[in-house]
C-alpha positions as CSV (number, residue, x, y, z in Angstrom):
1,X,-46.3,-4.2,6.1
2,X,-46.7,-7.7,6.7
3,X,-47.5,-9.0,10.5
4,X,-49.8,-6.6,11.4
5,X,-52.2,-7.4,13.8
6,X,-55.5,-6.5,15.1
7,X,-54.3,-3.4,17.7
8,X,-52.0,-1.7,15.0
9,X,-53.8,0.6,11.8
10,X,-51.7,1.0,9.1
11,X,-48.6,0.3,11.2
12,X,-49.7,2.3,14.0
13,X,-51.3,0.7,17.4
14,X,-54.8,1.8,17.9
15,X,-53.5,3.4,21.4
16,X,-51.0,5.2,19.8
17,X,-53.6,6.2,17.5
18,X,-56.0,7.8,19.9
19,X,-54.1,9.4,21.4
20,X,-52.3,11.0,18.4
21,X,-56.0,11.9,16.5
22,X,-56.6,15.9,16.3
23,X,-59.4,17.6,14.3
24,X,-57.6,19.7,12.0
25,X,-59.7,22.6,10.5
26,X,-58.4,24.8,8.0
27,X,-55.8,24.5,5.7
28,X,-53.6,21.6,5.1
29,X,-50.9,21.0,3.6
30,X,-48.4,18.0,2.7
31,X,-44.8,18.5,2.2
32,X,-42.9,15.9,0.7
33,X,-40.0,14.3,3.3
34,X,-36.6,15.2,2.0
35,X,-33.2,15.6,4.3
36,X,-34.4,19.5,4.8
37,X,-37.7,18.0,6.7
38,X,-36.2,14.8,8.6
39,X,-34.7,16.4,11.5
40,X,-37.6,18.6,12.4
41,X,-39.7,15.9,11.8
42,X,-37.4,13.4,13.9
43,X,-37.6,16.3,16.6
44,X,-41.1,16.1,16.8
45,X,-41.4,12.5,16.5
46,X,-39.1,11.8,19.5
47,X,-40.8,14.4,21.8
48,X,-44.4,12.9,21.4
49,X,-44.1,9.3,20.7
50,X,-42.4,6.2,22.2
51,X,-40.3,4.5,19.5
52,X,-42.6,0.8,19.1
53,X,-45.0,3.3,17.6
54,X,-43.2,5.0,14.9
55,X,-40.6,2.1,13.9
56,X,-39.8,-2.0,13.9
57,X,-37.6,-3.1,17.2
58,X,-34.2,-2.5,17.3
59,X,-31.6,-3.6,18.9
60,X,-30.7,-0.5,21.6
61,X,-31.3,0.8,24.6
62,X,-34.5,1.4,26.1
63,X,-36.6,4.7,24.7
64,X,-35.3,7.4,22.4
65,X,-31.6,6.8,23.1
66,X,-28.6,7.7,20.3
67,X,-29.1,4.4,18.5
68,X,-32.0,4.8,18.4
69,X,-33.0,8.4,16.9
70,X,-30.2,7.0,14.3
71,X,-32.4,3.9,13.6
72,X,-35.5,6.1,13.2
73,X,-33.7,8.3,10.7
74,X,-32.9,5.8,8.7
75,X,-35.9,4.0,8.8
76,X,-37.9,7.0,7.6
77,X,-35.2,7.7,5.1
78,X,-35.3,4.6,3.4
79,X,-39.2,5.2,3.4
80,X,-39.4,8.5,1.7
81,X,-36.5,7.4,-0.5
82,X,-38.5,4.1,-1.5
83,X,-41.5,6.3,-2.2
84,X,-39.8,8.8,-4.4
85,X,-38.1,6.9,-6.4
86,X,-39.4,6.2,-10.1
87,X,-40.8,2.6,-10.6
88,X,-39.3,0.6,-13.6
């Protein structure tokens, strides 16, 4: 991601970061993102974050309204897609 500044880790602004950190102990483990995970994953996303955090602006109403939970879905989707696909 290009633009990034100093407040923002890997896309993520430190703030958001802190307060997102938890020690996880045990087991863990990673499940790729399909359409199966997106919604609970979108569920989870809107409950505990504001959407500047998770996603570039759009154009929409203030916090998580319609156009935006539809933004965010596609944004992620066009990430997982991009990451699954085979490289030439």
């Amino acid at each position: 991601m290009g633009g990034l500044g100093r407040n923002h880790v890997v896309g993520w602004p430190r703030l958001a970061l802190a307060s997102t950190l938890r020690l996880v102990t045990g087991n863990v483990r990673l499940t790729p993102v399909d359409e199966q995970i997106l919604e609970p994953l979108s569920s989870v996303v809107i409950a505990e974050t504001e959407p500047d955090e998770v996603m570039p602006p759009v154009k929409a109403p203030g916090g998580w309204s319609q156009a935006r939970r539809e933004a965010f879905r596609e944004f992620d989707r066009a990430r997982w897609l991009a990451a699954t696909s085979p490289t030439p």
